[in-house]
C-alpha positions in Angstrom: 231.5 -111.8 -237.7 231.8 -108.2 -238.2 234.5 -108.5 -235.5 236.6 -111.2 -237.1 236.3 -109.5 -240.4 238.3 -106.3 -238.7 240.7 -108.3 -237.3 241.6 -109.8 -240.7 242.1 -106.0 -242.1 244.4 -105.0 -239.4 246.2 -108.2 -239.7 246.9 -107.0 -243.6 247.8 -103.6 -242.4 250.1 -104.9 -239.5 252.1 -107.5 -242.1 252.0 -104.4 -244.9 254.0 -102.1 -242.7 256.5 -105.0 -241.8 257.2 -105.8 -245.0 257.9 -101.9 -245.6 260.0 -101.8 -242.4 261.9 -105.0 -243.9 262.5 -103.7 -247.3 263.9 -101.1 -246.0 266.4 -103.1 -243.7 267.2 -105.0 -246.3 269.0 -102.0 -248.2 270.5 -100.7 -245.4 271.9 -103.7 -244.6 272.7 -104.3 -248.3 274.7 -101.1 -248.2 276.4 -101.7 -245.3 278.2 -105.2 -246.6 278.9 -103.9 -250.3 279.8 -100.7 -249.2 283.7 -99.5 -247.9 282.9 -96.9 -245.6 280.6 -97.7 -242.0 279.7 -93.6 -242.4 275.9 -92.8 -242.2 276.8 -89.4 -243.5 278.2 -92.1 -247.2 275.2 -94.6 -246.6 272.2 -92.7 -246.5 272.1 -90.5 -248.9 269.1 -88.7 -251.3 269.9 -91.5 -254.1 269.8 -93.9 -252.0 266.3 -93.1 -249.8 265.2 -92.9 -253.2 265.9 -96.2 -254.7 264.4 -97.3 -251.4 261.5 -95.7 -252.1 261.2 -96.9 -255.5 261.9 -100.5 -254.4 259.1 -100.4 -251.8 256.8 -99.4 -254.8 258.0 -102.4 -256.7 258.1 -104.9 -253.6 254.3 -103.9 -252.6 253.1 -104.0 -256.5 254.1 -107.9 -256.6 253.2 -108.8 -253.2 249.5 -107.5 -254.1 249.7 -109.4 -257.7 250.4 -112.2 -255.8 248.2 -112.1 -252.9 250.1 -112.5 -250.3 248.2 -110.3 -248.1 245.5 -112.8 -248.6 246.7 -115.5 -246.5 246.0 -116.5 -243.2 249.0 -117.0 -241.2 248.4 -119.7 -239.0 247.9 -122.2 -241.8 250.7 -121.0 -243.9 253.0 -123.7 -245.6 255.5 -124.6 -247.8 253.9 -123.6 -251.4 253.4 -120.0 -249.1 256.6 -119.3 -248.3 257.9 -120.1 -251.8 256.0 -117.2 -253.0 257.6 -114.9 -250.4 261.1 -116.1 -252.2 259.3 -115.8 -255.7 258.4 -111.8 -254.8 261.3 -110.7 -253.7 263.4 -112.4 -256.4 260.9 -111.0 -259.2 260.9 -107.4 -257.1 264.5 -106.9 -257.0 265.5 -108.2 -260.6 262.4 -105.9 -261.7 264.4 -103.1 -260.1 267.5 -103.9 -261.3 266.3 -104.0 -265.2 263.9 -100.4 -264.6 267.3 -98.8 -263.5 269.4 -99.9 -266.2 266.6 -99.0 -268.9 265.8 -95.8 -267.4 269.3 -94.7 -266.4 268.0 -94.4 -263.2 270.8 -93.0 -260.2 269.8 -95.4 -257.8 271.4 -98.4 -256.4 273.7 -101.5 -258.4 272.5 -104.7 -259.0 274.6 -106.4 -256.8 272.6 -104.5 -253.8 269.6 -105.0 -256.1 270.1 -109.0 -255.8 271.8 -109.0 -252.0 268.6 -107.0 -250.6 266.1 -109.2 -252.0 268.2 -112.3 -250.6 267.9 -110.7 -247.4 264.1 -109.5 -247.2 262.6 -112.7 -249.2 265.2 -114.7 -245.7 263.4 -111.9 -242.9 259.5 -112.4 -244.8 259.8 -116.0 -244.2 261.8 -116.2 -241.1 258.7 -113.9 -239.3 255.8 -115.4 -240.6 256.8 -118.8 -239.5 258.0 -117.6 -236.3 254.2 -115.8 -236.1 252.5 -119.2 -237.2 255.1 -121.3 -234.4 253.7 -118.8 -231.8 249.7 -118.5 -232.8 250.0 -122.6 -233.4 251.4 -123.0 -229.8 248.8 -120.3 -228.0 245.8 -122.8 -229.4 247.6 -125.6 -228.4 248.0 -124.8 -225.1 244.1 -123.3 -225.1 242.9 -126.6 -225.8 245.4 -129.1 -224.3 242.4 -130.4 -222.2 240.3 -131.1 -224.8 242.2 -132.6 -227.1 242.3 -136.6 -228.4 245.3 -138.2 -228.3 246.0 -139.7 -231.9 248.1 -141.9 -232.9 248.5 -142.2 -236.9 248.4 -145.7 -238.8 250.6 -145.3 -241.9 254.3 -143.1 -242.6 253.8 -142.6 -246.4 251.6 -139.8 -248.3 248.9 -140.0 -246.8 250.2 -140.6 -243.8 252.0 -136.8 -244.0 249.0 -134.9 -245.3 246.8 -136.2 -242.4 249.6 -135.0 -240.3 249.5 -131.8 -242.0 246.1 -131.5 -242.3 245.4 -131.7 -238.7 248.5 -129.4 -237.6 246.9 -126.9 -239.8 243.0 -127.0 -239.1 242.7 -129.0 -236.3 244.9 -128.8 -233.3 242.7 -128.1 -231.1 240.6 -131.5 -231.4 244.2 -133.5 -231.5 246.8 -134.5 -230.2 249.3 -136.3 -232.9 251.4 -138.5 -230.2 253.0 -140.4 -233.4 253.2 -142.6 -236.3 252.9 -146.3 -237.2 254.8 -147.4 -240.0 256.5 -150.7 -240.9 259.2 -149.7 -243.0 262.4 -150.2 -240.6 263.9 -147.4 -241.9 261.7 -145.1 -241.0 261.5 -145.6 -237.4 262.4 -142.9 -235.1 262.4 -140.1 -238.5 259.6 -137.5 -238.1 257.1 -137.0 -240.9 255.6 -133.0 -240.3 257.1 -132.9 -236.7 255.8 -136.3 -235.6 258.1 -139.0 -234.9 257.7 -142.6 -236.0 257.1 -144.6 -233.2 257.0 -148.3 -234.8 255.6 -150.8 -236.7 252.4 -152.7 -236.5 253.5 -154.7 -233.9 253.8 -152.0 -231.3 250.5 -150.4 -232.1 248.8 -152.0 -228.8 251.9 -151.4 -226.5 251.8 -147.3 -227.9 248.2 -147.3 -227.0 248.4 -148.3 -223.8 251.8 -146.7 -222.6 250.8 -143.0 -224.6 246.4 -143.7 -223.7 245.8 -142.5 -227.1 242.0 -141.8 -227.7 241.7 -142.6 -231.3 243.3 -143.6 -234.3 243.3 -142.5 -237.9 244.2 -145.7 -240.7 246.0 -143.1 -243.5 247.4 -145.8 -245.9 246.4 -145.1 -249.2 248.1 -148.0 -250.9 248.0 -151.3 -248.8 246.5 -155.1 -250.0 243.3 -156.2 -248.5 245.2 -158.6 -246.2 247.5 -156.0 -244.6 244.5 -154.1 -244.0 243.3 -156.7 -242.3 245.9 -157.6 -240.2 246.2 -154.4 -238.9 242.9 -153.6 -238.0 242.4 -156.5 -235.9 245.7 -155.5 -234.0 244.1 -152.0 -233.7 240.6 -154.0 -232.9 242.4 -155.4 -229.8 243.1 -152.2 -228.5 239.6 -151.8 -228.2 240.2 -147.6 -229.3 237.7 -146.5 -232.2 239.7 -146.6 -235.6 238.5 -144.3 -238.8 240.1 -145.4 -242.0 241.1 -143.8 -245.2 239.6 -146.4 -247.6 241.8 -146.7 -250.6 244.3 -144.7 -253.1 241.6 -143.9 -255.2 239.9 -141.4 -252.8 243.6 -139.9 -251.8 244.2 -139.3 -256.0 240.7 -137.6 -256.4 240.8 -135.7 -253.2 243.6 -134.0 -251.6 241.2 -133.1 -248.5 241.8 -136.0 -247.0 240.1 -135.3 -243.9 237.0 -136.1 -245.3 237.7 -138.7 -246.6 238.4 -141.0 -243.5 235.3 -143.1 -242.6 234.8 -145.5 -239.5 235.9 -149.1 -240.1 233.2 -151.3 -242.4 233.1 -155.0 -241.3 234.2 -155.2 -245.2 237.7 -153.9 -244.0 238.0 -156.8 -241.4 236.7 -159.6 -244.5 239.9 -158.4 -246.3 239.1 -160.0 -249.3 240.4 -159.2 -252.7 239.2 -157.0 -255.3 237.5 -158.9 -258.2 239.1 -158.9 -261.6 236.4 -158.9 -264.0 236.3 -159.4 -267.6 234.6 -156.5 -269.2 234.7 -156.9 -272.6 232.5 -160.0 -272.3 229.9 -157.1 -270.4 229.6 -155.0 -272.3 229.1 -157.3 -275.4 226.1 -158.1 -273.2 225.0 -154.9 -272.3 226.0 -152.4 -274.6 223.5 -150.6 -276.6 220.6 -152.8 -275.1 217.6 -152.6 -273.5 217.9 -154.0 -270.3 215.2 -154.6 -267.4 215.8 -155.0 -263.9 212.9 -155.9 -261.4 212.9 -154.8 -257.6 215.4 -151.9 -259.3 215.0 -150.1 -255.6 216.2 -152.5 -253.0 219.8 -152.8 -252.5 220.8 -155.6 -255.1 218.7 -154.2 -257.5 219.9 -150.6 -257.2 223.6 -152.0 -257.5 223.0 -153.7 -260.6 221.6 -150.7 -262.1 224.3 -148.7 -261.2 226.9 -151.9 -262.4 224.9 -151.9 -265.8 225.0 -148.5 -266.2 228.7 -148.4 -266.8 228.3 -150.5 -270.0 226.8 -148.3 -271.7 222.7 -149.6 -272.2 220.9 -148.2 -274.8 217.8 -147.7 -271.8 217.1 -149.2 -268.6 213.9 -150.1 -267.6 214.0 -150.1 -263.8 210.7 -151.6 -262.0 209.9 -151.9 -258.7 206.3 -151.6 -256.5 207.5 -149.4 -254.0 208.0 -145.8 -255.3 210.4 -143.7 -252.9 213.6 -145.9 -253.8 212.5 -146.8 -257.3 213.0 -142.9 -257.5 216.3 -142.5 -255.7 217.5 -144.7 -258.1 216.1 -142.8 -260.8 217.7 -139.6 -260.0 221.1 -140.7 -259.6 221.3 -142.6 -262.9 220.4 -139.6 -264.5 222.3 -137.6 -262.7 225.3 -139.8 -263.6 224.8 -141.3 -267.1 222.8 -138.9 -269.0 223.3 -140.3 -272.5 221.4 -143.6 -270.8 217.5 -143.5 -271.3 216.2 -144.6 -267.8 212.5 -145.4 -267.9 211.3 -145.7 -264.1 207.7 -148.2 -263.9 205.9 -148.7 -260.5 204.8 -152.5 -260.8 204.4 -155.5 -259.2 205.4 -158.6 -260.8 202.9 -160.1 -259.3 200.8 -158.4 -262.0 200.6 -161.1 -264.5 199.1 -158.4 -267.1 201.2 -155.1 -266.2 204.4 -158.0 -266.5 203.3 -159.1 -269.9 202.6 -154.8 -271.2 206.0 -154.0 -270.0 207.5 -156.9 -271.9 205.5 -156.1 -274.8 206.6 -152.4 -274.9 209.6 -152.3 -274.0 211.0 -155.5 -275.3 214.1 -155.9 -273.2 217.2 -157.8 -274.2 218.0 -159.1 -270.9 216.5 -159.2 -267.3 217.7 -159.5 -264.2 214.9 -160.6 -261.7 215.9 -158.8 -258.3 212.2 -158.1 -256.9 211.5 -161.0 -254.1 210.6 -160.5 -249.8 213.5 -161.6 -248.1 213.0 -160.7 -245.0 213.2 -164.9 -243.3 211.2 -164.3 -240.0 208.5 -162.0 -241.5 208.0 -164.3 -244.5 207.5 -167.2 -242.1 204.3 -165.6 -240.4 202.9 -164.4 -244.2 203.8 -167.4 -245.9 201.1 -166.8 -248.9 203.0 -163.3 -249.6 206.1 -165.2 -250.2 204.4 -167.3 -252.2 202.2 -164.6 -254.2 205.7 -162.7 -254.7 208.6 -165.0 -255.3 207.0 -168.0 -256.9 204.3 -166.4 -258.6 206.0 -163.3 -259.8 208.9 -165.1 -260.9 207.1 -167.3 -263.1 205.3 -163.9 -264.7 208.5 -162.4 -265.0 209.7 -166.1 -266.7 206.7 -166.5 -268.7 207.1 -162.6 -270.2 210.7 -163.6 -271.2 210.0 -166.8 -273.0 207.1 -165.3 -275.0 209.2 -162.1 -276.0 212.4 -163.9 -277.1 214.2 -162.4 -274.3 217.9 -163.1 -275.0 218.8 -164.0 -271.2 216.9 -163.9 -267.9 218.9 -163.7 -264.8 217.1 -164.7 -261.4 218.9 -163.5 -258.3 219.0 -166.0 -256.1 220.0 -167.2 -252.3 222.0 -169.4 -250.6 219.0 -169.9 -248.1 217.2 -171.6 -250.9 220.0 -175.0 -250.2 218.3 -177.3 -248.1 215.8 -174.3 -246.8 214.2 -174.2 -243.3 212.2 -171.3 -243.8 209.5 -170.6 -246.3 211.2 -167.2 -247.8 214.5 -170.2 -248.4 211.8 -172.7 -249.9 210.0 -170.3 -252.3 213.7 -169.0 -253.5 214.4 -172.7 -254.2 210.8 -172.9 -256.0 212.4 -170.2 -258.2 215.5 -171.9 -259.1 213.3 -174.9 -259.9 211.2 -173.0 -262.5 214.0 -171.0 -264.1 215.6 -174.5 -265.0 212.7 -176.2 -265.9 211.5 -173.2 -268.6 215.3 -173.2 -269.8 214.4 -176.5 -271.2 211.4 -175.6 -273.5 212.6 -172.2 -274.1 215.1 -169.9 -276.4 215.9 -168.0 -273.8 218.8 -168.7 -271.6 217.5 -168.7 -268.1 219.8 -169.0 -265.2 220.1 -168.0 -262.0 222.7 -166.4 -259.5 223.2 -168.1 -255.8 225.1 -166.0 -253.3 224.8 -165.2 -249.1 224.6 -162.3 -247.3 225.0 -159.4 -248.5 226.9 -156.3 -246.2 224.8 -153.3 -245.6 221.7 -154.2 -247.7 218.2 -153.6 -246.4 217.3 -155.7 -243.0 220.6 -157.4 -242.9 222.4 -157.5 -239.5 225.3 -155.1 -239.6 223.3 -151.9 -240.1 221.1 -153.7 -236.9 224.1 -153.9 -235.0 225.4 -150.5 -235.8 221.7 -148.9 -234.7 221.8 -150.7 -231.3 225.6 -149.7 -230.7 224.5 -146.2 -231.5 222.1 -146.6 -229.3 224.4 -148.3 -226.5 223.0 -151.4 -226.5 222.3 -153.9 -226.3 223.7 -156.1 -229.6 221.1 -158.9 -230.3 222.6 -161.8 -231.7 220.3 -164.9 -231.8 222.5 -167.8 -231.2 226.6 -167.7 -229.7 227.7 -170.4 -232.5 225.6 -169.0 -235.8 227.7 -168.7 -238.7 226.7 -166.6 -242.1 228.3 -166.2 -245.4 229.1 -162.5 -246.2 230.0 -160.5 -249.5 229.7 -157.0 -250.1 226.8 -155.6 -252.2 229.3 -154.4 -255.5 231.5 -157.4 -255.0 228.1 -160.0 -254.9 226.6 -157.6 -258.2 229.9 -157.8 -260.0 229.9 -161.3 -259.8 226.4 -161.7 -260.9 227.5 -159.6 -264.2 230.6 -161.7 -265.0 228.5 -165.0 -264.3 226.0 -164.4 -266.8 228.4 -163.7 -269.7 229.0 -167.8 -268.8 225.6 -168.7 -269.3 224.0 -171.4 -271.8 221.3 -171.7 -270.0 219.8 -174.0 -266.9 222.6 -173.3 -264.7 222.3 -172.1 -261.2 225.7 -170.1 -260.7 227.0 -170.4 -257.2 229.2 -167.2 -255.7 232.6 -168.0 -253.6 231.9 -166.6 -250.8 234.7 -167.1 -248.7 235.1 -168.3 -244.9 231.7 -168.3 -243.3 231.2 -165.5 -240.6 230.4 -166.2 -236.9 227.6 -163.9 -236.2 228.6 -163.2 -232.3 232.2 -162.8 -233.9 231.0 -159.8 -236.1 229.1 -158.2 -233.5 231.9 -158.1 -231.0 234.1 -156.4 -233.8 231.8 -153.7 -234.6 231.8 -152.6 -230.8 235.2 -153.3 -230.7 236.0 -150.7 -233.8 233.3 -148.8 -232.3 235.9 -147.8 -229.7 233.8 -149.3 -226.4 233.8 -152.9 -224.8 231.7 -155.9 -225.4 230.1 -156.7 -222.2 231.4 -153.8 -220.7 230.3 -150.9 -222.5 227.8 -152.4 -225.4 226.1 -155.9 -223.8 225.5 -158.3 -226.3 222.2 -160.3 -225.5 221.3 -163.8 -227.2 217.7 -163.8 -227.9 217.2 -167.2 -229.5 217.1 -168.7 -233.1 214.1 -166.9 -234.7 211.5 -168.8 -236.8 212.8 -170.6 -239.3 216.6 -169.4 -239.0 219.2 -172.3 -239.1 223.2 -171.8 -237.8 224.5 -172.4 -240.9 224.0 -171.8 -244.4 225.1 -174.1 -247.2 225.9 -172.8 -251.2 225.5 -176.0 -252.8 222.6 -178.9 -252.6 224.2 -182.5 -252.2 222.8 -183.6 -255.2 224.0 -180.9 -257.2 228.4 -181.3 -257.7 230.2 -178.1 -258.3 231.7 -177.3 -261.7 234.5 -174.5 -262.0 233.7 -171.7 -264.6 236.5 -169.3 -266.5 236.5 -167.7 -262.9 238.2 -168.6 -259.5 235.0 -167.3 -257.7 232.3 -168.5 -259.9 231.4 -172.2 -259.9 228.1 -173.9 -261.3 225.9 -176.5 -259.4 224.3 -179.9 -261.7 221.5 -179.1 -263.9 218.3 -180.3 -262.6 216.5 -182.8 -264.1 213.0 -181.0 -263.1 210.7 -180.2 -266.0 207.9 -177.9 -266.9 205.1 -180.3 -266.3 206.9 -181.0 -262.9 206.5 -177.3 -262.0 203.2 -177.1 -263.3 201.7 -179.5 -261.2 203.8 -177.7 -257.9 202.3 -174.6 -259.2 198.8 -175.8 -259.3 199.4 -176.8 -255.3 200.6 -173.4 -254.7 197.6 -171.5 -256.4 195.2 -173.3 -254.3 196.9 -172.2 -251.4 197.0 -168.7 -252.9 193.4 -169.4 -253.6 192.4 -170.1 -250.0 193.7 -167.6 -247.5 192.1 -169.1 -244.5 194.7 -172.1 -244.3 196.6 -172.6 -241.1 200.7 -171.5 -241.5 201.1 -175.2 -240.6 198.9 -176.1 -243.4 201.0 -173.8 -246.0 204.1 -175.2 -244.6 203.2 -179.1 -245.3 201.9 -177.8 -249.1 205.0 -176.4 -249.5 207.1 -179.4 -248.3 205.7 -181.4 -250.9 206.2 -178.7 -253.4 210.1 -178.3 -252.4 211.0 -181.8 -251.3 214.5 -180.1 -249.4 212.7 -178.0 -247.4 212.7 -179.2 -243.8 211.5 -177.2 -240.9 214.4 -176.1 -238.2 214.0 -178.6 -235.4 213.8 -177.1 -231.6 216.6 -178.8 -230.5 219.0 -176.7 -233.0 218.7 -173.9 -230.5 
């Protein structure tokens, strides 16, 4: 350190006594154009070492209050050599106007101006010839090691990756050219690089140049484009790292760290949804609102969703402490004018439930807390149970007898037609949210959507683990399908579809084409930069326990009615009613009741309970 420090200092000391040496050039050789006579005995006189003198005073006094001597040569640019110009402009005029006021014998403005022409043209003209050289020397030192990049994108961003790279890190990469699809652009350079083409050349250029990598830099492109041109680059099978959006370019120039590896959300390509916040915040603002399982990763969203809108407190509740209380810290880290009141609970705690309720009286709920997890569920059935259907109805029960305004239940397309018990007990759910709407004043609904992208247990985090880990990629049938939305797109919708609600509904999410499971997994590798099968194996292991191929949104006995948005719909009322559920309820608790049934046993209850539930035959595998 103490050796890098010193080379710095004499690096400063080295530049200072060029910039002397070219000072004084640049008055000799001032002198020589303006002046008639070639003499040396006419040029060089007393007056004129002096004005020299002086004007090195002058040059080195703004060079200092600018800071010149601060930079590091090798990553000089532009905005530095500007300031060079700015110096010696300033400099000579200064001496021009101190020579004039104090009558000063020294040399004419016209030399004044033509000398600092000529030393801010010789200050520039070395230090990029100095930065040329040093740039080349650690090029050549790490040729070997270097990637070879190839650069997705010929606009902004495009040029400050570029730049970014030339100047920091040259010797990790090699910049063998630009992608961009603008016709005009081809074969112009952007920061020394050349454009090589358009998207359609991307796999030809990686092939013929063997690039090792490369970087996605448009800032400003439609989810579709993006798309497009990541599966080209997917084909290549060469690891792609993205820059996600304009919005990360505007609020950070370092756009280096910025650029992430591809998300399977970049190859779904959908578009962003438009909500309609007023309705919202009409909601939300100034309320007290409650959110159960405020930890797991729907939960967590929505609080961060309702934040926005401005709650008067948020009452997050969850039974399992460490994320109830990583969400806790970053909402009051980000909105500190929001009261956040963190509560360890289980909803399956009929009489903490009904305290909460009673304290707290919250204006509207959204019911997140529920096991998910399909396989484990189906060998603890009576957890499932205990937790969906039984703290739902809690959660229910609390709202009706505190005049909750709305109660939201987040919901699943799993519970359509269920083969699993977790599916069944979500459907169980649905079926007491509607009935209690009926007998209630508040407006209970609930909110169906599929898988979510990167939330806890769901397959792509899987997948990245056992890439990371070289394989293999489990995947537990070739032809299963899944519906896929990301966590803030699936939360946003939730908050727009409960500004619809009158109550009863069961609000069903758009969510897009279905998803081939072994499609996704061969992507990831893909984007990963290896081989399916070649470097990552991808293994079928069988459909699990109660796992089906395909999901379905709707029921067939329920019809699809369009709402106010394109990716909201709503699914027929039920005609179930709270002595219906009652009855189902009673058949559950004695289940509850009596742990030492068979799973077969708590399978058939629960068939009669949920008349749509249907185990997965063998023969689906």
């Amino acid at each position: 350190m103490k050796t890098f420090i010193a080379k710095i200092k004499l690096t400063k000391i080295i530049l200072f006594i060029i910039d002397i040496f070219i000072i004084v050039i640049s008055y000799l050789v001032s002198r020589i154009f303006l002046f008639d006579s070639f003499e040396p005995v006419q040029i060089i006189t007393t007056r004129f070492v002096n004005s020299i003198l002086f004007a090195i005073i002058i040059y080195e006094i703004f060079l200092n209050l600018f800071e010149v001597y601060k930079n590091i040569t090798i990553y000089e640019s532009a905005k530095e050599y500007f300031s060079y110009a700015l110096v010696c402009m300033v400099s000579c005029n200064v001496v021009s106007l101190l020579t004039i006021i104090f009558n000063l014998d020294f040399v004419t403005p016209k030399e004044n101006l033509l000398a600092g022409v000529f030393a801010a043209t010789m200050m520039i003209f070395y230090r990029v010839v100095i930065r040329f050289l040093l740039t080349n020397k650690v090029t050549i030192k790490g040729k070997q090691e270097r990637k070879k990049l190839l650069i997705i994108g010929g606009g902004e961003a495009g040029a400050e990756v570029a730049k970014n790279i030339k100047a920091n890190l040259i010797t990790s990469y090699d910049i063998i050219g630009i992608i961009d699809d603008d016709p005009q652009k081809k074969r112009c350079k952007i920061n020394g690089v050349k454009i090589l083409g358009n998207r359609n050349d991307i796999i030809k250029i990686c092939k013929e140049r063997k690039i090792d990598i490369i970087f996605f830099a448009i800032s400003n492109i439609s989810n579709q484009d993006r798309k497009d041109i990541i599966s080209i680059c997917q084909e290549t099978g060469i690891k792609v790292r993205l820059l996600p959006g304009i919005q990360d370019f505007m609020t950070d120039k370092n756009i280096m760290q910025n650029l992430r590896d591809i998300e399977i959300e970049d190859i779904l390509g959908r578009d962003p949804i438009v909500l309609d916040n007023n309705n919202i915040e009409a909601l939300i603002k100034e309320k007290t609102i409650l959110v159960t399982g405020a930890g797991g990763s729907i939960g967590s969203e929505l609080c961060r969703q309702i934040a926005k809108y401005n709650p008067k407190e948020m009452i997050i509740l969850d039974i399992y402490e460490n994320n109830l209380y990583d969400i806790e810290l970053e909402l009051k880290a980000n909105y500190k004018n929001i009261k956040i009141t963190p509560i360890i609970a289980s909803v399956r705690d009929k009489d903490k439930m009904d305290n909460v309720f009673k304290k707290y009286n919250p204006y509207v709920v959204f019911h997140a807390a529920a096991h998910k997890h399909v396989p484990l569920m189906e060998e603890s059935p009576l957890e499932a149970i205990k937790n969906n259907v039984f703290g739902t109805y809690n959660v229910v029960s609390c709202c009706d007898k505190y005049n909750v305004k709305r109660c939201v239940l987040i919901s699943t397309d799993k519970a359509v037609n269920p083969t699993n018990i977790m599916g069944a007990t979500k459907r169980m759910c649905e079926m007491i949210v509607q009935a209690k709407d009926k007998v209630s004043k508040t407006e209970f609904v609930a909110v169906r959507f599929g898988n979510v992208l990167g939330s806890n247990g769901s397959v792509v985090p899987l997948f990245k683990k056992q890439i990371a880990k070289g394989g293999p990629v489990t995947v537990t049938h070739k032809d299963i399908t899944r519906f896929f939305m990301t966590i803030p797109e699936a939360v946003q919708l939730v908050l727009q579809a409960t500004t619809y609600a009158k109550g009863g509904e069961i609000f069903v999410l758009d969510m897009g084409e279905p998803v081939k499971i072994y499609d996704l997994a061969v992507s990831l590798i893909k984007l990963s930069g290896f081989q399916p099968d070649v470097d990552i194996p991808i293994k079928i292991t069988g459909l699990r326990p109660g796992e089906k191929l395909y999901e379905e949104i709707l029921m067939s006995e329920e019809g699809l009615k369009s709402t106010e948005h394109s990716k909201i719909f709503i699914a027929k009322p039920s005609k179930i009613t709270m002595e219906d559920i009652e009855k189902k309820l009673e058949v559950l608790d004695d289940l509850v009741k009596n742990e030492d049934k068979s799973i077969e046993e708590i399978k058939e209850n629960m068939k009669k309970v949920v008349p749509t539930y249907k185990e997965r035959k063998r023969e689906e595998e």
